[in-house]
N, C-alpha and C positions, 0 to 999 in steps of 0.2 A: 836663541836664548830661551830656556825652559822654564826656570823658577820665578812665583812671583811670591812676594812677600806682604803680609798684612798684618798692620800694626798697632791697633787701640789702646789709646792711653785712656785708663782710668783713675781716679784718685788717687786708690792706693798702689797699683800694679800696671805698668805698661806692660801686656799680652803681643805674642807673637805669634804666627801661624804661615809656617813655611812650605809651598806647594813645588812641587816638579810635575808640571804638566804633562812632560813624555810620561816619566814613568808613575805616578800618580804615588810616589813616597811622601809621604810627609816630616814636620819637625812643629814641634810648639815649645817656647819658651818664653819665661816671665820675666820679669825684674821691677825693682820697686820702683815707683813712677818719683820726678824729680818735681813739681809744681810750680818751682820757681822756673823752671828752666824747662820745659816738657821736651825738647828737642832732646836735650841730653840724657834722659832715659832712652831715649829712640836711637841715638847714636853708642849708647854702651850696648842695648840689645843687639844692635846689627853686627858689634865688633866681637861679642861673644859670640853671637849663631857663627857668622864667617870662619872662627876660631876653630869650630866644630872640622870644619876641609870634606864636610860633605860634597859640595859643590863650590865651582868656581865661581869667584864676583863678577865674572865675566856675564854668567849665564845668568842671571837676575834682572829681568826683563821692566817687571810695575812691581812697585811702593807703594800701597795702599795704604792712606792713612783714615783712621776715624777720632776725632780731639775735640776733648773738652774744654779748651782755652776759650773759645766765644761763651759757651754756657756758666761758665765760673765767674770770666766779666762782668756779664750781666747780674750775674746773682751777690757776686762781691762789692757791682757798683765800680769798678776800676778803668772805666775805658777812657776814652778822649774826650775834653769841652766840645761839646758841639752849639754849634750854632745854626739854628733854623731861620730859614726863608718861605713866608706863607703869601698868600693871596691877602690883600688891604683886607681889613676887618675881621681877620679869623687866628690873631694871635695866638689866643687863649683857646682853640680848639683841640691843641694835646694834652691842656690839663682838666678840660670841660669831659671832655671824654665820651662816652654811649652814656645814658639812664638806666644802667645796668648797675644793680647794687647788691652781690652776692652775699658779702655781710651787711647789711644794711642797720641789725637789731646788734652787734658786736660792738663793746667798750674797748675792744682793744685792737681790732686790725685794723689800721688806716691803710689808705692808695697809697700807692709810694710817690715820692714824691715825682714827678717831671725830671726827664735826665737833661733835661733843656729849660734852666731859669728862664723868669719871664723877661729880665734885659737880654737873654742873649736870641730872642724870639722877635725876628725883624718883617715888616712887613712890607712887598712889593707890588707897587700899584700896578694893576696888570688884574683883567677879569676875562673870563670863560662862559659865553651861554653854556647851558646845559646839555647843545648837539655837539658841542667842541668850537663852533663861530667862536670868531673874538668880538667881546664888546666890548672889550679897553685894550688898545694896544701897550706892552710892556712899555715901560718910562724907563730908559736906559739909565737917563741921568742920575734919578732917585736910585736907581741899582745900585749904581758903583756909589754912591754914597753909603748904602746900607750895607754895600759889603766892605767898603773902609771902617764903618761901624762896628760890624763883626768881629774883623782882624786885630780891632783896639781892645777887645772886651776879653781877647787870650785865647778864643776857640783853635782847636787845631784838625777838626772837622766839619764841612759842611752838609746839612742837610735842606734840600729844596725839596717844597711838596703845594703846588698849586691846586684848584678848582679843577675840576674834568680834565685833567692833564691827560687825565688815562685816553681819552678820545684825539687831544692835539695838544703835542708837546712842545711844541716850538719856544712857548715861553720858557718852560722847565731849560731845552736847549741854551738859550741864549745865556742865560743866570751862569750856567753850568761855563759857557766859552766864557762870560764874565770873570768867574772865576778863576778859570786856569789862565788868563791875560794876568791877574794879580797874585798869581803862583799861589793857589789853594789849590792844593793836589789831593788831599781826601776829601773827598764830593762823592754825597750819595743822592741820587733824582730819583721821584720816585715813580718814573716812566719806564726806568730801567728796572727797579729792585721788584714792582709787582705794580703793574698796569691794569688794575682794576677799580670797579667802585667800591662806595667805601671810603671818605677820605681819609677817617680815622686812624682805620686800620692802617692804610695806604700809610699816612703822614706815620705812625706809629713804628712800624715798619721800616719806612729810611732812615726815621731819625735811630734807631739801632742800628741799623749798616752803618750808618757812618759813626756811631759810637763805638763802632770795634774795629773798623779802616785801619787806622793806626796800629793799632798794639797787634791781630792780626798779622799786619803788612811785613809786618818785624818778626812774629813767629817765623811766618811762610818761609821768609828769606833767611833766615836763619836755618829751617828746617831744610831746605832747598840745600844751603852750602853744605850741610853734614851729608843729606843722602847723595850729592855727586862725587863727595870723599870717600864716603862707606861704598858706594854701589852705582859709578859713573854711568853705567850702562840704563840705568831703570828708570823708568815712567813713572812723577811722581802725580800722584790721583789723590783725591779728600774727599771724603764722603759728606753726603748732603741727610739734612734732615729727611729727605723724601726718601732712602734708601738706596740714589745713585750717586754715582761717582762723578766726579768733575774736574778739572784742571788744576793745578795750584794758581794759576792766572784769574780762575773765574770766582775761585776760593778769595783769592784779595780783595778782587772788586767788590763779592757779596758775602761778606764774610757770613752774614745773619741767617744764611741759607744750612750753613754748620751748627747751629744752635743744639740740634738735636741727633750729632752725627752719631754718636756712639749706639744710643738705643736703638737707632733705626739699622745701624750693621747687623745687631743683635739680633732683629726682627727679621732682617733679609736671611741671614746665617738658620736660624730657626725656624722657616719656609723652608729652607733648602733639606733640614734632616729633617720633618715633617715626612716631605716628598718623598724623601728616599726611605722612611720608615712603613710607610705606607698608612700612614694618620694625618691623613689631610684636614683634618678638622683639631685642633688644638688651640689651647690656651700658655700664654709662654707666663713663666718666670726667670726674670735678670737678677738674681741677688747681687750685687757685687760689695766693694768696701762703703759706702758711703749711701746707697739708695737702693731700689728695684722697681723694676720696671717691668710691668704685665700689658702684655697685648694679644688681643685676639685675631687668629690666625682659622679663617673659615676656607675651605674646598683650595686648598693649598694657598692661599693667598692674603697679604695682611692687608688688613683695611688702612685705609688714609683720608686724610683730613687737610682743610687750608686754613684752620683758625686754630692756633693755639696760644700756650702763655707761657711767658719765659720771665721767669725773677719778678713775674707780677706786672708784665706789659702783654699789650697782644700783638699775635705776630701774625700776619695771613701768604702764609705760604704754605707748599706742599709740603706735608710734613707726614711721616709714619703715625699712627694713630696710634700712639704708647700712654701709659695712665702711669706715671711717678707719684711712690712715696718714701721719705726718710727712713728706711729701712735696709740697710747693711750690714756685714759684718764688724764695721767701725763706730757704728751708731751706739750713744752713750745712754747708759742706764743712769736714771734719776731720780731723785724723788722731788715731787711740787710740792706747791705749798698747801696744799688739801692733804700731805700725807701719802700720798698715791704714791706707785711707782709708775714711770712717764720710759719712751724707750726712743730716742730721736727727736728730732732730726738730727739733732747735732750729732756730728761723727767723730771719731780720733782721725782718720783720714790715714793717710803715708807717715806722717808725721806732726803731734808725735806716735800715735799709732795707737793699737789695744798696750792694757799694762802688759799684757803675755811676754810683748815684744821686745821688752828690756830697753825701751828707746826715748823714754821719758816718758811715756804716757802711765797715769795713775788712776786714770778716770775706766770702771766698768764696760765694757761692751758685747755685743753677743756675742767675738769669736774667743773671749774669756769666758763666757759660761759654755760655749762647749769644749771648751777643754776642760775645767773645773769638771765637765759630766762625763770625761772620758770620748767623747764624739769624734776630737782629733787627736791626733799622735803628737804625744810630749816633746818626741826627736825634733819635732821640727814640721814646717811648710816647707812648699819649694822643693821636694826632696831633701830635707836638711840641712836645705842651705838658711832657711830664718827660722832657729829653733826658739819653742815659746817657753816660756816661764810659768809653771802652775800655781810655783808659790806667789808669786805678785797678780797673777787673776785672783788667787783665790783672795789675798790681801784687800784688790780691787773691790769684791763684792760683799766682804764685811760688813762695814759701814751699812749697805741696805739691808742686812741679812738682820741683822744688832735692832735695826729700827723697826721691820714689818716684823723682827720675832718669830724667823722661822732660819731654818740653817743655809750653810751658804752654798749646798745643791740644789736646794727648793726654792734661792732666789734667785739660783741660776736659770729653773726650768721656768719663772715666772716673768722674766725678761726674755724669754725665746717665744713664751707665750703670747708674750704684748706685742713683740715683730712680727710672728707669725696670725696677728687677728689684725695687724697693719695692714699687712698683704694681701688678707681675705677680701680686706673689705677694698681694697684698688679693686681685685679680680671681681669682686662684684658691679663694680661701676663699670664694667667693659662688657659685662656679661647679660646679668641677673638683669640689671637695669635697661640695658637694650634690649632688653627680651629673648637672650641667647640664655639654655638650661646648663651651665656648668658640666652636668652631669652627662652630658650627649660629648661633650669633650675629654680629650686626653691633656693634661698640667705636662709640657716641656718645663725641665728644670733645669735652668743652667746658669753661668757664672759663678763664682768664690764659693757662695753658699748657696746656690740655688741649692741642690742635690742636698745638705742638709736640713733644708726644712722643707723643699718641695712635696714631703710625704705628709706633713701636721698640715698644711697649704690644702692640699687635695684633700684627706680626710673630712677637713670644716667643710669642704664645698660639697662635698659626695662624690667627686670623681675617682674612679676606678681604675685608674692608670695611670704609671709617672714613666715620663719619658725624658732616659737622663743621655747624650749625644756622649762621643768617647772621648769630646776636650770642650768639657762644660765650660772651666773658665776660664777659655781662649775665644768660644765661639763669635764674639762679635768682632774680633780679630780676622776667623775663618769667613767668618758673614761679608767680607770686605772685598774676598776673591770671587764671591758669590754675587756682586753686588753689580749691576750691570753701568757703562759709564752713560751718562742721560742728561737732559738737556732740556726744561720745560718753557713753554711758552703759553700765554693767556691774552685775553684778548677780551672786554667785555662787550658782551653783541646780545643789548635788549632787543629781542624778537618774541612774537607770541609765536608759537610753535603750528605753522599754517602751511598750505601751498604756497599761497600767495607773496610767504617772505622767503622762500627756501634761497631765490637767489644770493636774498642778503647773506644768506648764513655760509651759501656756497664761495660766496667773494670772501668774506671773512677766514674762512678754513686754508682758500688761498694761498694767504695773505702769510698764516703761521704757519701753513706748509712750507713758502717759500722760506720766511728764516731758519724753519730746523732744516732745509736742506744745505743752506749756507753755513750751519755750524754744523752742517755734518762734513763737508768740503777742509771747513777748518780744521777738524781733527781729523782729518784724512782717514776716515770712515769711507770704506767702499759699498756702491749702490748693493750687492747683495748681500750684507750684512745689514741695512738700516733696519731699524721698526720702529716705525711712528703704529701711535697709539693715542686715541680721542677720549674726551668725555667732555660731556655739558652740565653745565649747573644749571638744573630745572625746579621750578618748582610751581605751584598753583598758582595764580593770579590773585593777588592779596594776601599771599604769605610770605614775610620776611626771609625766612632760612633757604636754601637751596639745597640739592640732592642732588649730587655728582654722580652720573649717569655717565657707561659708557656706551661709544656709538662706533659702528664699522666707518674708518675711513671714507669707502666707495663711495657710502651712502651720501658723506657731503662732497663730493668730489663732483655732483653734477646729478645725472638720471632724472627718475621721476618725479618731481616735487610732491605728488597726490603721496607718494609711496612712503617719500620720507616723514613728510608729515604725522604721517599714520604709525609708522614703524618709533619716530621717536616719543610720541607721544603714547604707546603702548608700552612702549621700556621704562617711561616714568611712572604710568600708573602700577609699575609691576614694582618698580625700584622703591614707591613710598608704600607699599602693601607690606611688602616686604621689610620695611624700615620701622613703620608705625601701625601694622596690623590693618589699614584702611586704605580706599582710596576710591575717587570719582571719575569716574570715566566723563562724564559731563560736562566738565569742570574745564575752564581753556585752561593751558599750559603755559608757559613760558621760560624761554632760554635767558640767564643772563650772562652766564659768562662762554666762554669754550676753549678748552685746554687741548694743547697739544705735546705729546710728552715723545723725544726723538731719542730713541737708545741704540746701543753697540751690545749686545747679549755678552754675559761671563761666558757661555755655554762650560762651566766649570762641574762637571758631574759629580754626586756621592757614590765613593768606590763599592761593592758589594761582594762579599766572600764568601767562599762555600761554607752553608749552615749546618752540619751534623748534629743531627739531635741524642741525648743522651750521654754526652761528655759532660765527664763530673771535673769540677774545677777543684784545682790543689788544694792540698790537704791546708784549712786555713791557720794560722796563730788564734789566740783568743785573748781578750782585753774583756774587762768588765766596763759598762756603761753603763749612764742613768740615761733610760728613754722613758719613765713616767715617772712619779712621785714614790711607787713601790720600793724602791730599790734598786741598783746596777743587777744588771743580769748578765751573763757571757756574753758575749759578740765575737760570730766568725769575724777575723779580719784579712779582706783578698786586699792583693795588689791588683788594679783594674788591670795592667798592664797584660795579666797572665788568664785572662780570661777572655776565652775566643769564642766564636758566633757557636752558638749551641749549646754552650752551657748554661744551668738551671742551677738554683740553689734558691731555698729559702730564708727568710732573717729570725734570728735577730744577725744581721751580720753589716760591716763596715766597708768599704770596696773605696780604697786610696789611691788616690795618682797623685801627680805631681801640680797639678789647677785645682782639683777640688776633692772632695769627700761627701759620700754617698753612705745613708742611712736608709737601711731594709730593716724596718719594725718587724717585731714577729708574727705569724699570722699573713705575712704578706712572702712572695715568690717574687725572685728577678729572673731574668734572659736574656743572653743574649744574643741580641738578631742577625742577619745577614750587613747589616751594616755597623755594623759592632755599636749600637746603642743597646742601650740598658733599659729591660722594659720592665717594671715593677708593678701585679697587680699587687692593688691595694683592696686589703677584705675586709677591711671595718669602716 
């Protein structure tokens, strides 16, 4: 079996990206995503590609999915009562939280509330020295009372999160058999979900695994029954916030690990045609219908992170290091009450959608001002199969046209304007702000609208090139078969960074070596395929934050202690020079956690075609467009479709497919390369 299939649901659009591994043919197709029921967008796409008789269902090997059901959850607020079980005296520690007050001077953002009231927050006598020793042994009796407690109060999830569990779980254990003896079957520990210090985080952390157990558990198995009807044969895999792929088994258990699945395909997909572009240093843009999402992608590779925030909770797990803001093509134009025109977060979504759509929506949004500017084709999206409406955008944009007093192109260009300084300013906080110069980078633009405003994006910044891949807004769909399947393990191991502890850290690495090789057994992964892969959280001695450092296997598998010592404690002072412009070599070090990360490679290549230079592309149509405040001017308009590696044209021109729409400003040249991207300088 050849084919694998990859399939990201987003708000507005469930994305396909169909591979044949023999022969390296592809297929990408869309459809409008179903929210109420995500599975059943996934199951109409697969009966429509099949329809196609490209290929046999037979031959359809992995199902690759990437879903935003956990991240909707949480941000909707929709998942299961959960009930929490903590150590005696620290009830109130999920709603106490860090001394961290980002709005603190703010009349109007509150915390959100605790997704865990304070009756249903139970306490079990049971305490933990701070090496892991017990100084109170669990009280069974009071348990099964507490969890009779729970069961009364309606929860239909449990979350346990003790004292230093992360050092000895036995306690966390027993609660957990506690529980399944009184048939609670969504139980999240959080020895399992992320074994670290931190209890905050830690407790923070499960109690969302187990707030989306439920509703999750019921996708999966729903999702499960369609793809063994559509495509009996295929591997069904789910993408993780860190960028790899995982089981639909390991997907139930941790659902919280998906939080971030979609962006992070996105991210993997967009490394991949980097590489193959040969622009290993980029900055990406995800426009899609609802948000976008920029991440910095240095020496082919994205950065990641273990602290992030989801719907306004913190989450500590490996997660792609993506910067979201309300900025899509569904995102609603406003006016506040200052007068102002305001552009998101709120979105039209799928439904009811932009007014263009004809589908109930009335409300303004960007992909109504660019059709009001001429940007997209009147026929229709989708290759016209969802043709827009000009008269009900332009209807749509009256209203704010009437009130700032100016006409309703100029309030079109002034709401692309306010999404496109949304976007500047994410790509600044990934960039500018860590000390990275925008302008040393190439802007990858991709999804719905990347490619339409990826060019106003790069101009605010100064960068010099837009790189647009030949299925923008499929790519995180494509990013899926790109995506390698992975399996992380953590471990936290306070050591000061010395000869003299090496052994401890050598026992430790052990220890995670042995479980990635037992889930490598599991997934029937063969020893010449494995790759384990390290890193340490180091950091100064008396600094809070840590620096995720990697480190060669070998190096803790044993050898010289003097050597390792030396070697890792030179990668950290390189790693925080590097990070923060500074660093002390004098200064002791210390380890606190160390991560081990066990994967199975895509080894999924970008195809590469013969380039001839000086093929003029077809003679184009022409459309008039507004791309500034002057006036529409002509616009070449290509079909992307007819445009092969080597040809050159400059803008003002429009270049359509069937995922997205590409704008070449005038003054600016496209190309395209041996991998059929689209490389756009930008001269102004």
């Amino acid at each position: 079996m050849s084919v694998v299939i990859g399939v990201d649901v987003g708000g507005t659009f469930t994305d396909f990206f169909v591979l044949d591994t023999v022969s390296a043919r592809t297929w990408v197709h869309k459809t409008s995503s179903t929210p109420a029921n995500p599975s059943q967008a996934i199951a109409t796409g697969l009966e429509e590609i099949l329809g196609w008789k490209h290929f046999d269902v037979g031959e359809v090997s992995r199902l690759a999915h990437g879903t935003t059901v956990a991240t909707n959850t949480l941000i909707q607020r929709q998942g299961a009562p959960v009930a929490l079980f903590v150590t005696e005296g620290f009830r109130d520690l999920l709603e106490i939280g860090r001394q961290t007050r980002p709005h603190l001077y703010s009349l109007q953002i509150d915390a959100p509330d605790p997704l865990v009231p304070r009756e249903r927050r139970l306490e079990i006598r049971e305490r933990l020295y701070a090496d892991g020793s017990v100084r109170l042994e669990l009280d069974e009796q009071q348990a099964k009372s507490a969890i009779r407690d729970a069961m009364a109060t309606g929860a239909q999830a449990y979350a346990v999160c003790f004292l230093f569990s992360f050092l000895n779980a036995d306690h966390e254990r027993h609660i957990k058999a506690l529980l399944a003896q009184a048939g609670c079957s969504a139980v999240s520990v959080s020895h399992e979900v992320q074994p670290e210090m931190r209890e905050y985080e830690r407790m923070s952390t499960t109690v969302l695994n187990a707030y989306l157990i439920p509703l999750m558990g019921t996708y999966l198995t729903s999702l499960e029954r369609q793809a063994r009807q559509s495509v009996p044969g295929a591997t069904l895999r789910i993408n993780q916030s860190s960028g790899g792929l995982m089981s639909a088994t390991q997907a139930a258990r941790f659902p919280i690990r998906t939080a971030l699945s979609g962006p992070a395909a996105g991210a993997v997909g967009a490394a991949a045609i980097a590489r193959g572009a040969g622009r290993p240093n980029v900055i990406t843009l995800d426009m899609g219908g609802t948000s976008a999402d920029v991440c910095l992608i240095r020496d082919g590779k994205f950065a990641s992170s273990y602290e992030g925030n989801v719907g306004g909770f913190p989450v500590r797990l490996p997660m792609v290091d993506v910067n979201a803001v309300g900025a899509g093509g569904g995102s609603i134009a406003w006016i506040d009450r200052d007068g102002l025109v305001k552009v998101g977060p709120m979105s039209a979504g799928a439904h009811p959608g932009p007014a263009c759509y004809g589908t109930g929506g009335e409300q303004p949004t960007i992909t109504d001002a660019n059709l009001i500017l001429g940007r997209l084709e009147p026929a229709g999206l989708l290759g016209g199969r969802l043709p827009l409406d000009l008269t009900r955008a332009r209807s749509a944009f009256a209203p704010i046209a009437a009130t700032v007093g100016v006409s309703i192109e100029h309030a079109a260009l002034g709401a692309i304007d306010i999404v496109v300084a949304n976007m500047v300013r994410a790509i600044r906080a990934v960039s500018i702000e860590r000390g990275h110069d925008p302008r040393r980078f190439s802007l990858l633009a991709f999804g719905g609208g990347g490619p339409l405003h990826g060019r106003a994006v790069a101009a605010s910044l100064g960068i010099r090139e837009l790189v647009i891949p030949p299925y923008p807004g499929i790519l995180c769909a494509q990013g899926l078969l790109a995506a390698d399947l992975t399996e992380d393990f953590v471990a936290t191991t306070r050591l000061r960074v010395a000869a003299t502890n090496h052994p401890d850290l050598v026992r430790a690495f052990t220890r995670l070596r042995s479980s990635a090789y037992e889930w490598y057994e599991e997934e029937g992964v063969a020893p010449g395929e494995r790759v384990l892969s390290v890193s340490l959280d180091m950091r100064y001695v008396g600094q809070n934050y840590e620096l995720a450092v990697p480190a060669d296997p070998e190096l803790l598998a044993g050898g010289s202690p003097d050597l390792a010592a030396d070697t890792l404690a030179a990668a950290f002072h390189e790693a925080h020079l590097r990070q923060y412009g500074t660093r002390n070599p004098r200064a002791p070090v210390e380890i606190l956690n160390l991560r081990v990360r066990a994967g199975l490679p895509a080894r999924i290549s970008i195809v590469r075609q013969e380039e001839a230079s000086g093929r003029i592309p077809p003679a184009p149509a022409i459309r008039d467009v507004w791309l500034d405040r002057s006036g529409p001017v002509p616009c070449a308009i290509y079909a992307r479709s007819q445009l092969l590696p080597g040809m050159s044209f400059p803008g003002p021109a429009i270049i359509e497919q069937l995922d997205a729409t590409t704008v070449v400003f005038p003054g600016d040249r496209a190309l395209v390369d041996a991998c059929s991207n689209l490389l756009v300088e930008v001269t102004a």
